[in-house]
C-alpha positions in Angstrom: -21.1 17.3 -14.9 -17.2 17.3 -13.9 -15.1 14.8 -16.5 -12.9 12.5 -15.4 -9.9 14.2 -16.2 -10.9 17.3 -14.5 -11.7 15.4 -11.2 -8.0 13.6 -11.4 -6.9 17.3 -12.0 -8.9 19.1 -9.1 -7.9 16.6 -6.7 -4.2 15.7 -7.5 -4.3 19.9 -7.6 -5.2 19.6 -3.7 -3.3 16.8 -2.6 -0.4 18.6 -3.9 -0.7 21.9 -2.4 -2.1 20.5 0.8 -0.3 17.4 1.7 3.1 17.8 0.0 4.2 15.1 1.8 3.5 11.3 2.0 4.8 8.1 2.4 4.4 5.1 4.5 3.6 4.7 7.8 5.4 1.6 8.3 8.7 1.4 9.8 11.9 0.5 8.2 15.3 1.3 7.6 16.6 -1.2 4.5 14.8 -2.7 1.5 14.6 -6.0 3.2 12.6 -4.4 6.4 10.1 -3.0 4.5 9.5 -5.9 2.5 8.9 -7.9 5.5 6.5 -5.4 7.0 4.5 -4.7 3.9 3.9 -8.9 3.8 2.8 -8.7 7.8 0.7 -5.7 6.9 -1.3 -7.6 4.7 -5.5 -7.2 6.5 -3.3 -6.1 9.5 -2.8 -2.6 10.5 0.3 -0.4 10.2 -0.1 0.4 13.9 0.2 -3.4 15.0 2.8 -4.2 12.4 5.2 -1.5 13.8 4.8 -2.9 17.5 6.3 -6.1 16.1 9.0 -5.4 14.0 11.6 -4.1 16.2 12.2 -7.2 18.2 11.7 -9.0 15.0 14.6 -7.6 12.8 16.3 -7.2 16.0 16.3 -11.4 15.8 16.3 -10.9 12.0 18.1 -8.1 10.7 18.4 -9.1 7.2 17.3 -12.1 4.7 19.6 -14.9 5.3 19.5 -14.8 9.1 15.8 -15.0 8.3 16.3 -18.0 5.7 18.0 -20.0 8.6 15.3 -19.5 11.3 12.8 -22.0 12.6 9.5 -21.7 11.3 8.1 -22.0 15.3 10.6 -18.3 16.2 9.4 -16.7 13.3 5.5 -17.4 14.2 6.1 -16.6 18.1 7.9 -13.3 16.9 4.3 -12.1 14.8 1.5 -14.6 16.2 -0.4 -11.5 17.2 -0.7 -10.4 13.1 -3.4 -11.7 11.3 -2.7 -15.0 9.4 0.0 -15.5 11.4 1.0 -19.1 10.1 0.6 -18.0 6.4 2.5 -15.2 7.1 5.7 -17.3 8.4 5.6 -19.8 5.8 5.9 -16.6 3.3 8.2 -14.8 5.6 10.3 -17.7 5.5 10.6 -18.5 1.4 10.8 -15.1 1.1 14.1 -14.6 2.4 15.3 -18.5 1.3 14.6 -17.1 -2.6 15.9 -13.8 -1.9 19.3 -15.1 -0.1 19.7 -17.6 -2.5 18.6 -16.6 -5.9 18.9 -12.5 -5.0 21.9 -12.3 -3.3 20.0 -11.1 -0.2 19.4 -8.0 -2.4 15.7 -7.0 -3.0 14.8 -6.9 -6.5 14.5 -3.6 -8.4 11.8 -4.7 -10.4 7.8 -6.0 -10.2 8.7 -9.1 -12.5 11.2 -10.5 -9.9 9.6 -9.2 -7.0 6.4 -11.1 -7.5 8.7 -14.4 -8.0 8.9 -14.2 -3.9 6.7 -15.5 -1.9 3.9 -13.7 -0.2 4.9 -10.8 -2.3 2.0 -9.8 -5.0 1.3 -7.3 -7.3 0.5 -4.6 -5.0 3.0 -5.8 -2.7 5.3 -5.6 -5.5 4.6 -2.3 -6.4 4.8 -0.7 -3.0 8.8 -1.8 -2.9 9.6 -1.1 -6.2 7.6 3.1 -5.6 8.8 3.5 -2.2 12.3 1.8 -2.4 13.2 2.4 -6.1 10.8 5.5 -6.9 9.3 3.8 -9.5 5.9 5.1 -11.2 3.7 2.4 -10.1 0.4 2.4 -8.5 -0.1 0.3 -5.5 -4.0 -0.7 -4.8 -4.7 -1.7 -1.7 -8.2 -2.1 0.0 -7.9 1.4 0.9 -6.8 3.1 -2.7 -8.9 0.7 -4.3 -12.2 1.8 -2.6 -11.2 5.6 -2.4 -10.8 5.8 -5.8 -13.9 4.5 -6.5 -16.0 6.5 -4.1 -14.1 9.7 -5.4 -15.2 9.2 -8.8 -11.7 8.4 -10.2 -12.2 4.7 -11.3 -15.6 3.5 -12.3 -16.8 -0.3 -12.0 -13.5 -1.5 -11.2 -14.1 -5.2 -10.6 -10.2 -5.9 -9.2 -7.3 -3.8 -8.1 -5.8 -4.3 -11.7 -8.6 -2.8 -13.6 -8.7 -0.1 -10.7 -4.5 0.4 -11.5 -5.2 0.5 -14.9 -7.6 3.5 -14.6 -5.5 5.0 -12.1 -2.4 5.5 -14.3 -4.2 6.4 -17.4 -4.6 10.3 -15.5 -2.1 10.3 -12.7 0.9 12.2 -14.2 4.0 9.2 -14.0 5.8 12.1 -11.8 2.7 12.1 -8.9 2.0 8.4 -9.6 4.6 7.3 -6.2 2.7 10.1 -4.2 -0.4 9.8 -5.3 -0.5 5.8 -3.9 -0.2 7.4 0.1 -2.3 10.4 -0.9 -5.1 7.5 -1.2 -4.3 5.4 1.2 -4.1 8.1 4.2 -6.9 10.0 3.0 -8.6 6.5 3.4 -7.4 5.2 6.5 -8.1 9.4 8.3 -10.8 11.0 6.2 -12.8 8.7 3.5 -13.6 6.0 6.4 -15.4 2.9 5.2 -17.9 3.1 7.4 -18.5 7.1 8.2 -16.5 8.9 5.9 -15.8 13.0 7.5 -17.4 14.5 4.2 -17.7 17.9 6.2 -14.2 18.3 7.1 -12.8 17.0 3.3 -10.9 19.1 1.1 -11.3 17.2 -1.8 -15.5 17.2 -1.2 -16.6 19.4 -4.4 -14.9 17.3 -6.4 -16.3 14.1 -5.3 -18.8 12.0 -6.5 -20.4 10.4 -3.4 -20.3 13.3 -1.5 -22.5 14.8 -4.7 -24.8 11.9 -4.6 -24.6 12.9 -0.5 -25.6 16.4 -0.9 -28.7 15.7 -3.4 -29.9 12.9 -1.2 -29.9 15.1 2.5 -31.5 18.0 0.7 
């Protein structure tokens, strides 16, 4: 029976000597852009977010050109994201809040960053790891069910409790890493559906792909 701690150990222990590099597959160049794609990303995927944001921070290259658009631009610019007319009213006071009570500047920390809106706790995290390099643990639907097929959370109810149990074992110098080492080995290898068990590295540490073995056999 593997512990906990040894599974965070033997996995973090492949992730870092077989994928020494992650990071986000959205695209952006500034704080501000990646805010604004992280918000359209939300039950959207990467692929269709970065097909719309050129011609949209073309239009709207930073937050106060963004603040003093038309609600009606904004939503023609990303009506083919999901939620798009929740996502324009957030894209919108977003930028208001952050030109006018930020500066333009995107905060440097989670407290101030969740004051915007559309932006969240995982949201939140997300800028202040990949902007600031901060140690916190972004869970998204992808992290938050990895993890928990994996064996490194147990009976995680939300994304905080899942966060919480996260952190307690992820070293605070893997913890930026560690967010994209979940979320790509969920969106390419642990699918929802079919996961590629056969072809993971991280498979004899696992715990559904030890319930997966016993049950075949």
């Amino acid at each position: 029976m593997i512990t906990t701690k040894k599974r965070f150990d033997k996995v973090l222990s492949w992730f870092r000597a077989n994928v020494p590099v992650a990071e986000t597959e959205l695209h952006y160049e500034t704080p501000y852009q990646l805010m604004v794609a992280v918000i359209l990303s939300a039950q959207c995927t990467d692929k269709r977010v970065n097909i719309v944001t050129p011609a949209f921070f073309e239009r709207f290259p930073d937050a106060e050109s963004l603040s003093e658009a038309e609600e009606t631009e904004i939503f023609e610019l990303i009506k083919s994201i999901s939620y798009p007319n929740n996502k324009t009213r957030h894209l919108w006071g977003m930028a208001k809040m952050l030109t006018e009570d930020f500066g333009g500047k995107v905060p440097d920390n989670t407290d101030d960053l969740q004051k915007l809106p559309g932006v969240g706790r995982k949201t939140a995290n997300v800028i202040a790891s990949v902007v600031y390099k901060q140690p916190v643990m972004a869970v998204d639907t992808h992290v938050f069910r990895v993890s928990e097929r994996i064996g490194l959370t147990t009976e995680a109810k939300t994304p905080l409790d899942a966060e919480k149990q996260l952190m307690k074992y992820i070293p605070i110098q893997d913890v930026a890493i560690a967010h994209h080492w979940l979320i790509l080995h969920g969106r390419y290898v642990c699918l929802a559906r079919k996961p590629k068990c056969e072809e993971c590295g991280i498979n004899k540490y696992c715990k559904y792909y030890d319930s997966y073995t016993i049950v075949i056999q």
